[in-house]
PDBQT receptor file of N, H, CA, C and O in Angstrom, charges set to zero:
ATOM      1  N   UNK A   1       0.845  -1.164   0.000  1.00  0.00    +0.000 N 
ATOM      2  CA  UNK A   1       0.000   0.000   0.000  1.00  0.00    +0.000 C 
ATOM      3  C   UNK A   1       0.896   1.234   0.000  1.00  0.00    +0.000 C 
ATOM      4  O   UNK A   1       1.731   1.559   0.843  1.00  0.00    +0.000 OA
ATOM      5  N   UNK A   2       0.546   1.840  -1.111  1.00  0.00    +0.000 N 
ATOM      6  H   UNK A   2      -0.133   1.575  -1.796  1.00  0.00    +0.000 HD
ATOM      7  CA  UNK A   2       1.538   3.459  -1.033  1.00  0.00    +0.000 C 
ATOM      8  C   UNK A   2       1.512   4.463   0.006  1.00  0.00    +0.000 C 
ATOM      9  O   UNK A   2       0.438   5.049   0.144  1.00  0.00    +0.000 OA
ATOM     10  N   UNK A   3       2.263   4.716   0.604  1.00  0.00    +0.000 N 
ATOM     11  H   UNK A   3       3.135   4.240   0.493  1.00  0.00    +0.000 HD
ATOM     12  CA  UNK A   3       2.047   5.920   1.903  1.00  0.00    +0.000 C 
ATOM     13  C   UNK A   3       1.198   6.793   1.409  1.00  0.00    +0.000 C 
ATOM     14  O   UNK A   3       0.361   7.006   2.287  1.00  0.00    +0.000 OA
ATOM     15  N   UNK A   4       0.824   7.809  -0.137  1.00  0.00    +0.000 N 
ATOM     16  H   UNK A   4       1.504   7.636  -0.850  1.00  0.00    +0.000 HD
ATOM     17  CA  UNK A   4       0.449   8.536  -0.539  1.00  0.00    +0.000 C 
ATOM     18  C   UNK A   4      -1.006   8.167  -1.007  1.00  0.00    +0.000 C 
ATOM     19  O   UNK A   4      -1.743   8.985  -1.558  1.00  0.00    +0.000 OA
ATOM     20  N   UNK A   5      -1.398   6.712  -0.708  1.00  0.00    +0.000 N 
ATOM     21  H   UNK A   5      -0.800   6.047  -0.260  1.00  0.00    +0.000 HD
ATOM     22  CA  UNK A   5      -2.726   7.232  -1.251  1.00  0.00    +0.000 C 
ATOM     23  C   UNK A   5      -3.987   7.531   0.074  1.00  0.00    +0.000 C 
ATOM     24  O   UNK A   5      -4.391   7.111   1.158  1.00  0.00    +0.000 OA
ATOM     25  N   UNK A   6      -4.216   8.672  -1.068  1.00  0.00    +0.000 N 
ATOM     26  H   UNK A   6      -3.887   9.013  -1.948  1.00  0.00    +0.000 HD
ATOM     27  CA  UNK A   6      -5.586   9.316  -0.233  1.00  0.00    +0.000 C 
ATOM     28  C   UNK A   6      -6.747   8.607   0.388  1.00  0.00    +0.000 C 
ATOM     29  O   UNK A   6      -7.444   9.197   1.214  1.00  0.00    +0.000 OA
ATOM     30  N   UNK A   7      -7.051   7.069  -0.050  1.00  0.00    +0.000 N 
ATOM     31  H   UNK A   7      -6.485   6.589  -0.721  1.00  0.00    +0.000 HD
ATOM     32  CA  UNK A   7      -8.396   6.298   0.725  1.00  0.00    +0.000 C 
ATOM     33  C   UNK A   7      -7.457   5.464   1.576  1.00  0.00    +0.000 C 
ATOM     34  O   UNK A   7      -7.352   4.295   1.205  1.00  0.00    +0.000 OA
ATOM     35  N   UNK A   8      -6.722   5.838   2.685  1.00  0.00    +0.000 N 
ATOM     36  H   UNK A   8      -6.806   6.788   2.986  1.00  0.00    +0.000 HD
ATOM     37  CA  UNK A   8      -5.909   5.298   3.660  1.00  0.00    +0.000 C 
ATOM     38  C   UNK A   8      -6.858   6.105   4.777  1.00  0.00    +0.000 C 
ATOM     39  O   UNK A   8      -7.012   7.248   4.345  1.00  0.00    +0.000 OA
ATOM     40  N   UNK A   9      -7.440   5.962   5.848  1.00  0.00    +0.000 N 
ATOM     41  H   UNK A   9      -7.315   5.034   6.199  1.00  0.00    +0.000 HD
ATOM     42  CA  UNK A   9      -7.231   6.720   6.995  1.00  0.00    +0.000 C 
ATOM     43  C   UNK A   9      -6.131   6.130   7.960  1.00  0.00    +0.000 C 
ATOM     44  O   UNK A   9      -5.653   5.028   8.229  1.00  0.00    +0.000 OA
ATOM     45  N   UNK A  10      -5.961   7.629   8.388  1.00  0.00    +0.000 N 
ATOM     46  H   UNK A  10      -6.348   8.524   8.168  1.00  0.00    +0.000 HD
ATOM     47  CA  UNK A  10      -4.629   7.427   9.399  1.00  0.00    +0.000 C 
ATOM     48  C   UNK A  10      -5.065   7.071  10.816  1.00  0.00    +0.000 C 
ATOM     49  O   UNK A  10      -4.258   6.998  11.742  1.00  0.00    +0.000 OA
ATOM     50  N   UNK A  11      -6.356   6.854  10.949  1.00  0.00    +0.000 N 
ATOM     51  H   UNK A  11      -7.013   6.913  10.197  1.00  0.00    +0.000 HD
ATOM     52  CA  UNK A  11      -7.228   6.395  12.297  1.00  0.00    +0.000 C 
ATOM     53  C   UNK A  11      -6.918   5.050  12.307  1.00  0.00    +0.000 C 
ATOM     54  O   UNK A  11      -6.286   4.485  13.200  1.00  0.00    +0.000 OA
ATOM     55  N   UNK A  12      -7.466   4.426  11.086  1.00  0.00    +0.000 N 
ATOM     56  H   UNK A  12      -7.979   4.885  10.361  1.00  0.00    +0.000 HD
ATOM     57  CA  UNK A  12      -7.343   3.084  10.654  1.00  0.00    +0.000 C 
ATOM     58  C   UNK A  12      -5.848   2.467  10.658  1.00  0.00    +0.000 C 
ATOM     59  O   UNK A  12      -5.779   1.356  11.185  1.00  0.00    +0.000 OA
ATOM     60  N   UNK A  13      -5.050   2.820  10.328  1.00  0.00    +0.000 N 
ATOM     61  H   UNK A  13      -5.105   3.723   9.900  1.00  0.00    +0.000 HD
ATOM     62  CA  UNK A  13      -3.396   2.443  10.256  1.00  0.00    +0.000 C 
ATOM     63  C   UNK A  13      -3.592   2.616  12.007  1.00  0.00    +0.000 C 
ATOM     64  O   UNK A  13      -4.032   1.655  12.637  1.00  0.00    +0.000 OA
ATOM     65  N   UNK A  14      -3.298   3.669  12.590  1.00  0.00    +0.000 N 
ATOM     66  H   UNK A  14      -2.941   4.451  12.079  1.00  0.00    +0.000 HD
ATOM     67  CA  UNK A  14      -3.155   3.745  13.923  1.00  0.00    +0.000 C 
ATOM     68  C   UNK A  14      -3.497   2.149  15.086  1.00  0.00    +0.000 C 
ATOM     69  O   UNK A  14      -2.894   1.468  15.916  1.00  0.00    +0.000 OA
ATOM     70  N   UNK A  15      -5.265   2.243  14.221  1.00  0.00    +0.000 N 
ATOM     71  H   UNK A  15      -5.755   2.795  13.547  1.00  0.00    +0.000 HD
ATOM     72  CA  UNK A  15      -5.711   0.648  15.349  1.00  0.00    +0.000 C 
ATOM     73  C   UNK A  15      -4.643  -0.021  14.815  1.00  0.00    +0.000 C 
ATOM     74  O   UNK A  15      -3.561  -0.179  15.382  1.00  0.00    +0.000 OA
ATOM     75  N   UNK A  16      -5.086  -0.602  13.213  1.00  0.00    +0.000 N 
ATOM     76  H   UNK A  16      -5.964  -0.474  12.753  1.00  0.00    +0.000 HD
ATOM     77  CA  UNK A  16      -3.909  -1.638  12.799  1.00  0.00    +0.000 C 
ATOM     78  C   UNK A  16      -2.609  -2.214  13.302  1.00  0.00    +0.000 C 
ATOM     79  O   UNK A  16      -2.185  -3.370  13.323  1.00  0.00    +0.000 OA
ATOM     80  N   UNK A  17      -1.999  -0.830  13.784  1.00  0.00    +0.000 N 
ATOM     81  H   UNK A  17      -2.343   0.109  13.767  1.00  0.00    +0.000 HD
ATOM     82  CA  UNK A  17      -0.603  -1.229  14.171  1.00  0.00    +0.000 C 
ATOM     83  C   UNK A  17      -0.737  -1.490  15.762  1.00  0.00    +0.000 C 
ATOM     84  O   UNK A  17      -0.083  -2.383  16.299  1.00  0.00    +0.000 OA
ATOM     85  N   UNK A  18      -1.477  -0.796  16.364  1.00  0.00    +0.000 N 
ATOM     86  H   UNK A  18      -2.009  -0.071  15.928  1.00  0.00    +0.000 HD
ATOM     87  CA  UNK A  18      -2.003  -1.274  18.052  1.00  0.00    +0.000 C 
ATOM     88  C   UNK A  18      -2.153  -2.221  17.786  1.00  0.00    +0.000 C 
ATOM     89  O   UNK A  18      -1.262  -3.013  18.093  1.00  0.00    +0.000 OA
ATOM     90  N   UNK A  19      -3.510  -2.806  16.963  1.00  0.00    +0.000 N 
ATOM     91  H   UNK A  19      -4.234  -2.163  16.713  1.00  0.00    +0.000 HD
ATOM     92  CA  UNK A  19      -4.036  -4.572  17.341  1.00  0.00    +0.000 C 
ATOM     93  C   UNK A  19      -2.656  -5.312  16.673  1.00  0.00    +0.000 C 
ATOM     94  O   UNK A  19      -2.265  -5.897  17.683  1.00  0.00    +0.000 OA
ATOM     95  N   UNK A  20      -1.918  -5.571  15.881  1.00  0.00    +0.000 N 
ATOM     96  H   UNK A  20      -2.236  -5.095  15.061  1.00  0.00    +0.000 HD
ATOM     97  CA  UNK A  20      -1.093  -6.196  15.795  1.00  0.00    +0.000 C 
ATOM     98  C   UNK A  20       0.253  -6.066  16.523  1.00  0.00    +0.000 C 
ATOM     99  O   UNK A  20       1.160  -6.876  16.331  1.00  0.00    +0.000 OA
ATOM    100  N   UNK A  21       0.400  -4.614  17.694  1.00  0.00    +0.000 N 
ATOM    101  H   UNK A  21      -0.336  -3.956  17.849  1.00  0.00    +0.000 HD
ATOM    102  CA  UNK A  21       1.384  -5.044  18.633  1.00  0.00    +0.000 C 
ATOM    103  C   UNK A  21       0.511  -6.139  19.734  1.00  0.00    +0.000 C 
ATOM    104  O   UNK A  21       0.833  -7.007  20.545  1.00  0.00    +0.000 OA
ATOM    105  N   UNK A  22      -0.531  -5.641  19.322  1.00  0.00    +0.000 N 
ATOM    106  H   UNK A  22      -0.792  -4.935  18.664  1.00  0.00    +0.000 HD
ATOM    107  CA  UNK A  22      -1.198  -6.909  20.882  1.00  0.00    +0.000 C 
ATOM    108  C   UNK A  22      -1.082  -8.290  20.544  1.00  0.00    +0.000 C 
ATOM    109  O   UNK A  22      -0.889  -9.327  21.179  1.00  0.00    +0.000 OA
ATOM    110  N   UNK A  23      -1.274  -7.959  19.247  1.00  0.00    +0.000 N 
ATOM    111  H   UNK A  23      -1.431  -7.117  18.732  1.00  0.00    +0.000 HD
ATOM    112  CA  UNK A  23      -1.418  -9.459  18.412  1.00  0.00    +0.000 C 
ATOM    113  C   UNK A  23       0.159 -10.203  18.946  1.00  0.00    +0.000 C 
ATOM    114  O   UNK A  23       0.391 -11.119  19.735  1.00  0.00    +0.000 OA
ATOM    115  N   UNK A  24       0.813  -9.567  18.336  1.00  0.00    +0.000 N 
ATOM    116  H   UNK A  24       0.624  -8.823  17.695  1.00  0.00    +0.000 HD
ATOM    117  CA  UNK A  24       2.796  -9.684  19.085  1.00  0.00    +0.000 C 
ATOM    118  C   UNK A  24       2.415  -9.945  20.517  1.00  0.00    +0.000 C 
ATOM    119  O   UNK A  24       2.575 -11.139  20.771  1.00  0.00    +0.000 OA
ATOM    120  N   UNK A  25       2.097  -9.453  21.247  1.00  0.00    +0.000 N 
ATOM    121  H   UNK A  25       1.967  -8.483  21.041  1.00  0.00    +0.000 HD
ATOM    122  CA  UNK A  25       2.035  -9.358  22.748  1.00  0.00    +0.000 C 
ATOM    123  C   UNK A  25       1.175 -10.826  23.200  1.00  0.00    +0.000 C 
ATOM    124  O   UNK A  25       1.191 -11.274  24.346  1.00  0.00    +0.000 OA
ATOM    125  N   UNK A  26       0.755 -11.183  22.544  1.00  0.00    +0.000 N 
ATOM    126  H   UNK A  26       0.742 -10.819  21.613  1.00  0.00    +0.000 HD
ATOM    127  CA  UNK A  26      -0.754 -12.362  23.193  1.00  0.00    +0.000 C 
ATOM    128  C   UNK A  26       0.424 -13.916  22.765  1.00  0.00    +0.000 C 
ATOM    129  O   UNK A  26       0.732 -14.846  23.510  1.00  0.00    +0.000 OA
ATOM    130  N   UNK A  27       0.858 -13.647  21.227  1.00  0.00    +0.000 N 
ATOM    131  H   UNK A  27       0.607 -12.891  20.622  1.00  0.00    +0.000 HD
ATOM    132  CA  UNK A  27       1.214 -14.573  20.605  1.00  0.00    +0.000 C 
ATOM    133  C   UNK A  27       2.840 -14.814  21.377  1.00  0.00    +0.000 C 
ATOM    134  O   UNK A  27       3.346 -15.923  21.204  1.00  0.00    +0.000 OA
ATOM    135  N   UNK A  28       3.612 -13.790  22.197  1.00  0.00    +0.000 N 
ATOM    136  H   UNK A  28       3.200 -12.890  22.337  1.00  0.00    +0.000 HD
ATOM    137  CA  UNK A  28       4.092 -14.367  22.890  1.00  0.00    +0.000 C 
ATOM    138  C   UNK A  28       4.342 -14.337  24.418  1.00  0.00    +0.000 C 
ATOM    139  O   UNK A  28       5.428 -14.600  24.934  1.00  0.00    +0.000 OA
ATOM    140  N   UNK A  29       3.263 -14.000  25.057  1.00  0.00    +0.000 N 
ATOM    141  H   UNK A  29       2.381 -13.786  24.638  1.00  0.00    +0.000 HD
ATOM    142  CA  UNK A  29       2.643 -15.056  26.088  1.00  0.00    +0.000 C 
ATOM    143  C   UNK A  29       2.585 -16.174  26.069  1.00  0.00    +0.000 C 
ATOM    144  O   UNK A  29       3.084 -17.052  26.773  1.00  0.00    +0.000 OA
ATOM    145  N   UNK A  30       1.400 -16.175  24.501  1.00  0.00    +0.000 N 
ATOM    146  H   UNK A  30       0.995 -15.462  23.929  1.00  0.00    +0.000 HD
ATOM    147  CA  UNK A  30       1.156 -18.166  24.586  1.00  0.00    +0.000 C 
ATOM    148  C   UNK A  30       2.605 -18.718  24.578  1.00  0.00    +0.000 C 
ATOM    149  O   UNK A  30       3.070 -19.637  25.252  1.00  0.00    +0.000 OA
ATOM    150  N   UNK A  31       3.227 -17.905  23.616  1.00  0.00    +0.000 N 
ATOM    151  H   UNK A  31       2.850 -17.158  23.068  1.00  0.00    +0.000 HD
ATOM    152  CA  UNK A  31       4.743 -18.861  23.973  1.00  0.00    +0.000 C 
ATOM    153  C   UNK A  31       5.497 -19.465  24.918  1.00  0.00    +0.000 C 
ATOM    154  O   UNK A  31       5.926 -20.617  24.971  1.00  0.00    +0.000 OA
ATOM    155  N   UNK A  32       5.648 -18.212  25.928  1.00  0.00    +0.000 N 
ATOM    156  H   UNK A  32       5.299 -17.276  25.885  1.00  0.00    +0.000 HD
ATOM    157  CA  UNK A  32       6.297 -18.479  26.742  1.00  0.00    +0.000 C 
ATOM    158  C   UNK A  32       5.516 -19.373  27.698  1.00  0.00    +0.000 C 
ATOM    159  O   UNK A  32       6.216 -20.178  28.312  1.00  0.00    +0.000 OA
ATOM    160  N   UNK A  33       4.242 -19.396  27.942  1.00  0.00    +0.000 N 
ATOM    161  H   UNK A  33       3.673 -18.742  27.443  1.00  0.00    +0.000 HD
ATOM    162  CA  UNK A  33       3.474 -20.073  28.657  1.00  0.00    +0.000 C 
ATOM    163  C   UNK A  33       3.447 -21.648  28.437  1.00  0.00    +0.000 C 
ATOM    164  O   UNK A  33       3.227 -22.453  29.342  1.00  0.00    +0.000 OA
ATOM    165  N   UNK A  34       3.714 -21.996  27.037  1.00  0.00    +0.000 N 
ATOM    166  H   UNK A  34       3.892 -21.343  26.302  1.00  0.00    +0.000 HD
ATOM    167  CA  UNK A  34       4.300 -22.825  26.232  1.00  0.00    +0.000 C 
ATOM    168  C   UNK A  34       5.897 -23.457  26.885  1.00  0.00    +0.000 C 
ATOM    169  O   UNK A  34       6.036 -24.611  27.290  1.00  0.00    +0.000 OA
ATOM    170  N   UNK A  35       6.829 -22.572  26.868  1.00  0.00    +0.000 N 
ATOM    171  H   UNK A  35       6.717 -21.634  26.539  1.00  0.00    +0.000 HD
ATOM    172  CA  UNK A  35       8.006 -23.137  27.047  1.00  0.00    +0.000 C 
ATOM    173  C   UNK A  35       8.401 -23.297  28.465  1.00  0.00    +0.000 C 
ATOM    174  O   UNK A  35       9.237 -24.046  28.969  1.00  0.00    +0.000 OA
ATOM    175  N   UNK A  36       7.552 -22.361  29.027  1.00  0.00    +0.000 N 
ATOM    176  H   UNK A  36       6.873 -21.753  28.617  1.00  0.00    +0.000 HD
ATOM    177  CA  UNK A  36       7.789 -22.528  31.050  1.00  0.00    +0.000 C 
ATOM    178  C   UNK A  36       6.280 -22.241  31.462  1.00  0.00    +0.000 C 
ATOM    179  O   UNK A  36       5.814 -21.127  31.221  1.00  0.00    +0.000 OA
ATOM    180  N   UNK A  37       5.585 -23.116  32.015  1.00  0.00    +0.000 N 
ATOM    181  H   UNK A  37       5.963 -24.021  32.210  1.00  0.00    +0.000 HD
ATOM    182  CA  UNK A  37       3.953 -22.749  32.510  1.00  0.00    +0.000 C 
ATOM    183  C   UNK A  37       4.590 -22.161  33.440  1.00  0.00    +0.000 C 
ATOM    184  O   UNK A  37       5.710 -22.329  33.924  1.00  0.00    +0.000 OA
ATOM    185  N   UNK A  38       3.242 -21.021  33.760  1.00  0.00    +0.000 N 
ATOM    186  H   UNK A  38       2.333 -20.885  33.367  1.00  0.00    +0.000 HD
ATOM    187  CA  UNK A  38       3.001 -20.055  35.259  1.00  0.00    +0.000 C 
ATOM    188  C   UNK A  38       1.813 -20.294  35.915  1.00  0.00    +0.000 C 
ATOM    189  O   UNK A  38       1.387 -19.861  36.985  1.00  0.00    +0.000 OA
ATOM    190  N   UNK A  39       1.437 -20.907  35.260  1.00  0.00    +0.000 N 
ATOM    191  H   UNK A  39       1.783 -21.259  34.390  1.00  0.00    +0.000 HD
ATOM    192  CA  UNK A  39      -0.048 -21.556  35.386  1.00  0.00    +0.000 C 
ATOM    193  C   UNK A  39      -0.805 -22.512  34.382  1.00  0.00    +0.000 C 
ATOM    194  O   UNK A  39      -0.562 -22.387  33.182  1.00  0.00    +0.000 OA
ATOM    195  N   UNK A  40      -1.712 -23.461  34.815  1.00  0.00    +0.000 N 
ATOM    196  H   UNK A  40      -1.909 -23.561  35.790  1.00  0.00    +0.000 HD
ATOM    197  CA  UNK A  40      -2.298 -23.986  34.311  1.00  0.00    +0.000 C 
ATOM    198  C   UNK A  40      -2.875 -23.480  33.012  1.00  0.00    +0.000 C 
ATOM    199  O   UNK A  40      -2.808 -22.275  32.769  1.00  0.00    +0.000 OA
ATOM    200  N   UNK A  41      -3.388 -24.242  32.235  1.00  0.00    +0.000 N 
ATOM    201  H   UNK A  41      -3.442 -25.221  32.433  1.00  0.00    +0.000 HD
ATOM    202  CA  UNK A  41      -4.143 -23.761  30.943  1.00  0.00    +0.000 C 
ATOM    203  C   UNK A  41      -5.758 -23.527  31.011  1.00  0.00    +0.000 C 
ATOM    204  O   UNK A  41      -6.379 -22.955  30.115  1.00  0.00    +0.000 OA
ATOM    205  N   UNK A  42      -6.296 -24.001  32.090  1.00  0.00    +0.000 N 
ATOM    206  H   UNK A  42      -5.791 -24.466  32.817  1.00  0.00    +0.000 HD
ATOM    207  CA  UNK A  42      -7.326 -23.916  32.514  1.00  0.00    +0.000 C 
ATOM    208  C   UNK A  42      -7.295 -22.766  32.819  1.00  0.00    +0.000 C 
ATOM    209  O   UNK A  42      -8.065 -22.174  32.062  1.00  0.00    +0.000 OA
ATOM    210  N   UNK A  43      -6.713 -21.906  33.696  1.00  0.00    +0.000 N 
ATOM    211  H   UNK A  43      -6.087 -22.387  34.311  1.00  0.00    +0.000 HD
ATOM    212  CA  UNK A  43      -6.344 -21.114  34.620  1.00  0.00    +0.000 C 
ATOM    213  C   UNK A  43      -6.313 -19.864  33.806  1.00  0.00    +0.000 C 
ATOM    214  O   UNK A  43      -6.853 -18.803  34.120  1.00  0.00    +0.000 OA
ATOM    215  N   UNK A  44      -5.483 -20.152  32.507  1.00  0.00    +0.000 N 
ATOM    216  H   UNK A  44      -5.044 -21.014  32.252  1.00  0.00    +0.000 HD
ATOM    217  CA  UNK A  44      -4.989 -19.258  31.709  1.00  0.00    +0.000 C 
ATOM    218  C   UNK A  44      -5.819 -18.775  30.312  1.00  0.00    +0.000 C 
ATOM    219  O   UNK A  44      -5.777 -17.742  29.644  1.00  0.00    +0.000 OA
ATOM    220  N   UNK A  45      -6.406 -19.724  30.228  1.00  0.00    +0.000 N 
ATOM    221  H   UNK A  45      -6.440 -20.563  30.771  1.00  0.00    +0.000 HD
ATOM    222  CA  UNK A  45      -7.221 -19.273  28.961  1.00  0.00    +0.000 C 
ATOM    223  C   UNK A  45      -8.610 -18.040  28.899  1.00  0.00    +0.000 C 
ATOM    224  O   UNK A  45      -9.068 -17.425  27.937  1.00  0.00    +0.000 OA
ATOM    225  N   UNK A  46      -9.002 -18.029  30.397  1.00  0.00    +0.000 N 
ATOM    226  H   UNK A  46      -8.630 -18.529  31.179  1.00  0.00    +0.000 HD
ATOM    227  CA  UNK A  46      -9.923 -16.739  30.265  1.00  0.00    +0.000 C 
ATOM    228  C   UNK A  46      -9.353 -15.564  29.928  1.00  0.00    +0.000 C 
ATOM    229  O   UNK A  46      -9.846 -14.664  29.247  1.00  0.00    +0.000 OA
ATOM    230  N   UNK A  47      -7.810 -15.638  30.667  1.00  0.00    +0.000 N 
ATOM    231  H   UNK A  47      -7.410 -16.369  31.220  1.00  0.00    +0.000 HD
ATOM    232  CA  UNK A  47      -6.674 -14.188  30.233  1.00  0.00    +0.000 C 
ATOM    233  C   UNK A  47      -6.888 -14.082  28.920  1.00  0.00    +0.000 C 
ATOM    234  O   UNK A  47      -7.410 -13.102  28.390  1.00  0.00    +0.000 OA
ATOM    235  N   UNK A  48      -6.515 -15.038  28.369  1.00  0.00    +0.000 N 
ATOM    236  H   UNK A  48      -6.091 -15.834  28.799  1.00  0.00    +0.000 HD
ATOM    237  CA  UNK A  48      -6.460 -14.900  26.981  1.00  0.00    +0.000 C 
ATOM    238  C   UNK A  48      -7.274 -14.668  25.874  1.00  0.00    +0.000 C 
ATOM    239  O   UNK A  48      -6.994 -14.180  24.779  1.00  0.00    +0.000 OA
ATOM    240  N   UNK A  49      -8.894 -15.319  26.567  1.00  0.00    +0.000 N 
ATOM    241  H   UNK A  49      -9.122 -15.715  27.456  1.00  0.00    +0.000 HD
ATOM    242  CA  UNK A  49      -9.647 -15.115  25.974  1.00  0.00    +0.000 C 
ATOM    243  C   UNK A  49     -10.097 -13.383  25.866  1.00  0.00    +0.000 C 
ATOM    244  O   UNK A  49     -10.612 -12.881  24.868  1.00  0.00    +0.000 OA
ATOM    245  N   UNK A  50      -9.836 -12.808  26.864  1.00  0.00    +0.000 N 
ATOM    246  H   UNK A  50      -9.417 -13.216  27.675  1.00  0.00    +0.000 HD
ATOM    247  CA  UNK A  50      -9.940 -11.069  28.175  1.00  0.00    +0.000 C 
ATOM    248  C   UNK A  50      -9.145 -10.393  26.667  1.00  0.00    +0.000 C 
ATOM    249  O   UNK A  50      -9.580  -9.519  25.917  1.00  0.00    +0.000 OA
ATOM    250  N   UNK A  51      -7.906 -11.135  26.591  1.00  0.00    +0.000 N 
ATOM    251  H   UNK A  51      -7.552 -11.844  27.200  1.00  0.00    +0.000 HD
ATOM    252  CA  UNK A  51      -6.774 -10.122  25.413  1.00  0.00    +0.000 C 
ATOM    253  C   UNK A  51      -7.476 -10.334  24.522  1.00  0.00    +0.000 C 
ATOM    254  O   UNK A  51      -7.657  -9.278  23.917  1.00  0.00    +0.000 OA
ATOM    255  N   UNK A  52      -8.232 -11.508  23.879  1.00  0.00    +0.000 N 
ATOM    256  H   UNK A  52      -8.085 -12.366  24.372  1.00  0.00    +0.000 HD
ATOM    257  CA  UNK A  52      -8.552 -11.208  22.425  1.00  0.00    +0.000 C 
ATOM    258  C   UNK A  52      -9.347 -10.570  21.989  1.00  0.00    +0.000 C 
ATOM    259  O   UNK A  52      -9.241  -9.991  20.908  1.00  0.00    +0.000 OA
ATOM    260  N   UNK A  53     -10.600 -10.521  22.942  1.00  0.00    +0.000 N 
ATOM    261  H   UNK A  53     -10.686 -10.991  23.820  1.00  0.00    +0.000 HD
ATOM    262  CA  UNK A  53     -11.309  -9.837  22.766  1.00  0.00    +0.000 C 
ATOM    263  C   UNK A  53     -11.554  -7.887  22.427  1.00  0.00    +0.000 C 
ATOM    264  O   UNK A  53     -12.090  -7.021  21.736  1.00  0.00    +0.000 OA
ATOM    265  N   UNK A  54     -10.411  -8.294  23.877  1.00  0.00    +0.000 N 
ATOM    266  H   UNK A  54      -9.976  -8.997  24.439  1.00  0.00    +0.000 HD
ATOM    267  CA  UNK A  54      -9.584  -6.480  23.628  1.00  0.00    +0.000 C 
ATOM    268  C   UNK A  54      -8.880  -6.024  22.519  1.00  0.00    +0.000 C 
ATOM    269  O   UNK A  54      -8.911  -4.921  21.971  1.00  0.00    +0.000 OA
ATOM    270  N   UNK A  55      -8.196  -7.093  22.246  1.00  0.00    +0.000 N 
ATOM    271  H   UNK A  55      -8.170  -7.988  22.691  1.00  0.00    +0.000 HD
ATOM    272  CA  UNK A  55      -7.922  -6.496  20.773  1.00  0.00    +0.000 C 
ATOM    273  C   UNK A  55      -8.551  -6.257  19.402  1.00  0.00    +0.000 C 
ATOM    274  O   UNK A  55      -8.333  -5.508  18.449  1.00  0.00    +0.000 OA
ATOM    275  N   UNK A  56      -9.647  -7.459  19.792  1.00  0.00    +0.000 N 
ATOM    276  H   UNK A  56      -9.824  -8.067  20.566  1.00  0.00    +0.000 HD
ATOM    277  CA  UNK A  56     -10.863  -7.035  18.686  1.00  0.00    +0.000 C 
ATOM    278  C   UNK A  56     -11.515  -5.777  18.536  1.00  0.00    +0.000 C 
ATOM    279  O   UNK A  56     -11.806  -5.111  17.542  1.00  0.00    +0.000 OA
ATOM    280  N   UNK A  57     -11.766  -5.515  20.460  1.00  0.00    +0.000 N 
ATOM    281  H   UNK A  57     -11.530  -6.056  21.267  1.00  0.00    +0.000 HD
ATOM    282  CA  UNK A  57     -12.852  -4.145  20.623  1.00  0.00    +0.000 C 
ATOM    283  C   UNK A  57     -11.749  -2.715  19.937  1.00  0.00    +0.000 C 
ATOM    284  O   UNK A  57     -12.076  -1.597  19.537  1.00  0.00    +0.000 OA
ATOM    285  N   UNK A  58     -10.585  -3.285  20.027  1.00  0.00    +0.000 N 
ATOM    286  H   UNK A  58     -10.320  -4.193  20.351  1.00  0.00    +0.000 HD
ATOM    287  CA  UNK A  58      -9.410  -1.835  19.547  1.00  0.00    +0.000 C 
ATOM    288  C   UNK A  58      -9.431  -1.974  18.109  1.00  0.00    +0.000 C 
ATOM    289  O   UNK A  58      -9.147  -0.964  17.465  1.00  0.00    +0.000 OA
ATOM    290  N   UNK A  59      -9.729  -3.098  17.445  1.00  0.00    +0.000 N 
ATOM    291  H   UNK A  59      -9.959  -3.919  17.968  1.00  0.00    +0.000 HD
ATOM    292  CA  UNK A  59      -9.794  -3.186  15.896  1.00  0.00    +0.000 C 
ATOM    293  C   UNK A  59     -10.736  -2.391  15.113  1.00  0.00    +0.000 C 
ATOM    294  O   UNK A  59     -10.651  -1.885  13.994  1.00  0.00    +0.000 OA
ATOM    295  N   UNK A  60     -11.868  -2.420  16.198  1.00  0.00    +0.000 N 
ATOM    296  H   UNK A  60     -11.937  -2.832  17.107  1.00  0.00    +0.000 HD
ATOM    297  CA  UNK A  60     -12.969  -2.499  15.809  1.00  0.00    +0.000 C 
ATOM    298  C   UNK A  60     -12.801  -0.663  16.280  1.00  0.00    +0.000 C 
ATOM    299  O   UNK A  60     -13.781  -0.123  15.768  1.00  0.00    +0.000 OA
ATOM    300  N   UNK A  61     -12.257   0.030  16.762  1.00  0.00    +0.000 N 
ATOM    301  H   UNK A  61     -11.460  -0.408  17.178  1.00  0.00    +0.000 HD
ATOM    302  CA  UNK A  61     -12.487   1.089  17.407  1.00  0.00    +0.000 C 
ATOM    303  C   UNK A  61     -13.275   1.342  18.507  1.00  0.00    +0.000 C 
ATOM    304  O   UNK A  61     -13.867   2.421  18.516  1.00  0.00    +0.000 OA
ATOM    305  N   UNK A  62     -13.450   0.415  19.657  1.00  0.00    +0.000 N 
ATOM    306  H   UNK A  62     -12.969  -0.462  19.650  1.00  0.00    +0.000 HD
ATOM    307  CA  UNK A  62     -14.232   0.839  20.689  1.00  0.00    +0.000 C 
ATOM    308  C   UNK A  62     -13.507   0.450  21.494  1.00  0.00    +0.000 C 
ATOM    309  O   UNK A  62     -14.172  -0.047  22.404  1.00  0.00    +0.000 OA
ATOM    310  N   UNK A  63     -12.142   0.376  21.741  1.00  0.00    +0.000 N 
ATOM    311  H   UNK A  63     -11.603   0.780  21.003  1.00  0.00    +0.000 HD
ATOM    312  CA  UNK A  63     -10.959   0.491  22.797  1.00  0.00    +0.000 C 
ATOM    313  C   UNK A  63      -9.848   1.625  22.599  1.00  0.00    +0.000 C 
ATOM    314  O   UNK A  63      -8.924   1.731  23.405  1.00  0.00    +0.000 OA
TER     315      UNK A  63
């Protein structure tokens, strides 16, 4: 996508790059949660379910 074109909003880029640092941020949690537990997976998956959602509501513009 060209920096210069005009049907870009810069609102839209803004979420974009938020939800995909969260996206970075969630994806390595699971990792590490993966390579050393801190907790159960039971335990852990409402967190996770809490982040995705949040990052949806920021996609979506209502975070």
């Amino acid at each position: 996508m060209a920096e210069t074109d005009c049907t870009v909003c810069p609102e839209l880029l803004t979420r974009l790059g938020a939800t995909a640092g969260g996206l970075h941020a969630l994806a390595d949690l699971i990792d590490n949660e993966i390579a050393a537990p801190t907790q159960a997976w039971r335990d852990l998956l409402p967190a996770l379910s809490l982040r995705a959602r949040n990052l949806a509501a920021q996609a979506e513009g209502r975070y």
